[in-house]
N, C-alpha and C positions, 0 to 999 in steps of 0.2 A: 367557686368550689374551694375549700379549705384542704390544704395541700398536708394536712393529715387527717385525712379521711381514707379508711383502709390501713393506718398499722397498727399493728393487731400487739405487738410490744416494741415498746420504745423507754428511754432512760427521758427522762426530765432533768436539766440542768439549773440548779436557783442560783442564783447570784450568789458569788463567792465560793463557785467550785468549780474541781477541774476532773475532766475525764482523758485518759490515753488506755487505746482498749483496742483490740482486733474484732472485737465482737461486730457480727452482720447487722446489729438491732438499732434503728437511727439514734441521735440523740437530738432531743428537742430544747430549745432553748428560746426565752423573747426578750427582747433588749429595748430598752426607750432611749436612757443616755450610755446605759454602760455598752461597753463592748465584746465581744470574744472574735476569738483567732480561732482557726484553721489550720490544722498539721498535720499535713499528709505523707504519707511515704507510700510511692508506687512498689518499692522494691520489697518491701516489708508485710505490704496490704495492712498497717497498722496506720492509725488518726487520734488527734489530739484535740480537744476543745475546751478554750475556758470561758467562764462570762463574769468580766472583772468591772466593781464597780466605780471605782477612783482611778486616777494617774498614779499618784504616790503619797507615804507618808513621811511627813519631814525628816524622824532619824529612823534612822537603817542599818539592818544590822547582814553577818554573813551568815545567813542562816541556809542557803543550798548551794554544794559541792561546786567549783570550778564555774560561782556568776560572782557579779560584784555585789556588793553589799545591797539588800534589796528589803522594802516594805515587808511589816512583819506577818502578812499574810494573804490568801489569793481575794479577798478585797479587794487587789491593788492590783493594776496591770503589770508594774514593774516584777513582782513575785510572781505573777500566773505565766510570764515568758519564762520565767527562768525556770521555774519548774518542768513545763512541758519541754525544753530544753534539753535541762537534767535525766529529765525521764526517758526522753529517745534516745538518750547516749547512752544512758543503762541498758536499753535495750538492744543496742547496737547499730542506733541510726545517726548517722549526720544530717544534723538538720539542712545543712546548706545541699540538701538532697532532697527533702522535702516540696511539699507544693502549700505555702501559705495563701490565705485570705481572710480579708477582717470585714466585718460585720458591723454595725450598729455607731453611738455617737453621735445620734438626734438628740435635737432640741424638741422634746416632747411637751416638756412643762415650760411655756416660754414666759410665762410672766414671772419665774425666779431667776432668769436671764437677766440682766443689768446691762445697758449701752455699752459700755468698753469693755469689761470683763469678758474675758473668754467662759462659754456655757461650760459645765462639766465631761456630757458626750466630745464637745472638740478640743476640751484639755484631754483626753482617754485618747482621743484618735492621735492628738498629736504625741503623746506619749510612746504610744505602742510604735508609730512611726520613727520615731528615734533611735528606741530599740534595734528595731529591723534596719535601722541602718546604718548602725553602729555595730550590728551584727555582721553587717554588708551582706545580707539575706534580700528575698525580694518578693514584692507582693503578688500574687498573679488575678487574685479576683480582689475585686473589694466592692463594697457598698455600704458610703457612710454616709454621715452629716443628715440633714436635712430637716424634717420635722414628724417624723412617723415614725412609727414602732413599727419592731420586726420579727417576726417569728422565724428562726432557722433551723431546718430539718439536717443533720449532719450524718454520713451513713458510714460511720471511720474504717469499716472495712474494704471500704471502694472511692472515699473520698468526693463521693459526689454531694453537694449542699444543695440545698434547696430555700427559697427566700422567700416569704409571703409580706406582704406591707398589711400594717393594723393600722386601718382608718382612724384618726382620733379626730368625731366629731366635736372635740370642746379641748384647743390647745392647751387653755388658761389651767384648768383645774386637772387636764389628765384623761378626762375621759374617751373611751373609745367605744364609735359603733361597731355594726354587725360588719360592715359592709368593709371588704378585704380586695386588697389588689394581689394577684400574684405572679413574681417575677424570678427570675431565676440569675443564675449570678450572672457577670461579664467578666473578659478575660481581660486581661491589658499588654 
C-alpha cells in the first residue's frame, strides 16, 4: 500500500528546494542520492525540509545572515542548512531546540560509483553530518545509505515523517518497479 494514498493535498518538494511552513498539508519528497533534513520544532508546531542535491561547491561565498560562507545555492547541502537555520531563527526558533532527521544518500545508480571514490548520496550524508556537528546539534531519526530510493511524507505542522523504500528493479540504469516497501522512521 503506497503511504500516499488518501492525501487529498500536499506540496511536492523537487530537488533544490526548501520548505519552512506551519502549514497541516504533508510535503512530499523522493531522494535516490540526494538528501533532505528534517526540522522540527515541538514548541512552535513549525518544520523545515530541504532536498539537496550535492555536498558543496568549491568557492563560497557569504550569502545567508549569521552562517559561514556557503555554496551558492540550495543545490547544495551546505546552503539548504544554513538556510533552514536562518529561517527558524527568523522565526524565533533555536534550532538546537529542534528535532532533526535525515533521509536519503543511496547509491541508486551504482555503476557510476567507481571502487575508491566515495558515491555522491555518501559524500551528501557525510556532508550534512559535519554540519550537524559542527553545529553540535543531533540527529534523532535517520535513514541513509543503502541502495533504494525513498519517498518521504513530512507533515511540518506535527513533525511526524513517514518513509516508503522505491524498489529499484534495475540498480545499473535507475530503474524502478511497482513493488514498494514501507518503513517508518527509527529513533536513536
Amino acid at each position: 500500500m503506497s503511504l500516499s494514498l488518501g492525501l487529498k493535498k500536499h506540496y511536492f518538494l523537487h530537488p533544490g528546494q526548501i520548505i519552512v511552513t506551519a502549514d497541516e498539508n504533508p510535503i512530499v519528497t523522493v531522494l535516490g542520492s540526494c538528501v533532505s533534513l528534517t526540522v522540527y520544532s515541538p514548541e512552535r508546531r513549525i518544520g523545515g525540509i530541504f532536498h539537496a542535491l550535492l555536498p558543496e561547491y568549491i568557492e563560497k561565498n557569504r550569502v545567508i545572515k549569521n552562517s559561514p560562507p556557503v555554496s551558492p545555492d540550495p543545490d547544495y547541502v551546505d546552503y539548504s542548512f544554513y538556510y533552514i537555520k536562518n529561517r527558524m531563527s527568523d522565526l524565533g526558533i533555536d534550532i538546537t531546540r529542534t528535532r532533526l532527521m535525515l533521509f536519503g544518500g543511496g547509491d541508486v545508480l551504482q555503476s557510476l560509483t567507481s571502487g575508491t571514490s566515495a558515491s555522491v548520496g555518501k559524500k551528501n550524508i557525510e556532508m550534512i553530518k559535519s554540519i550537524i556537528e559542527k553545529e553540535k546539534l543531533k540527529i534523532s531519526a535517520e535513514d541513509t545509505g543503502g541502495t533504494k530510493a525513498r519517498k518521504i511524507i513530512f507533515h511540518p505542522g506535527s513533525g511526524k515523517t513517514f518513509l516508503e523504500y522505491i524498489k529499484c528493479d534495475n540498480p545499473v540504469t535507475g530503474g524502478c518497479a511497482d513493488g514498494k516497501e514501507n518503513r517508518g522512521t527509527h529513533s536513536r
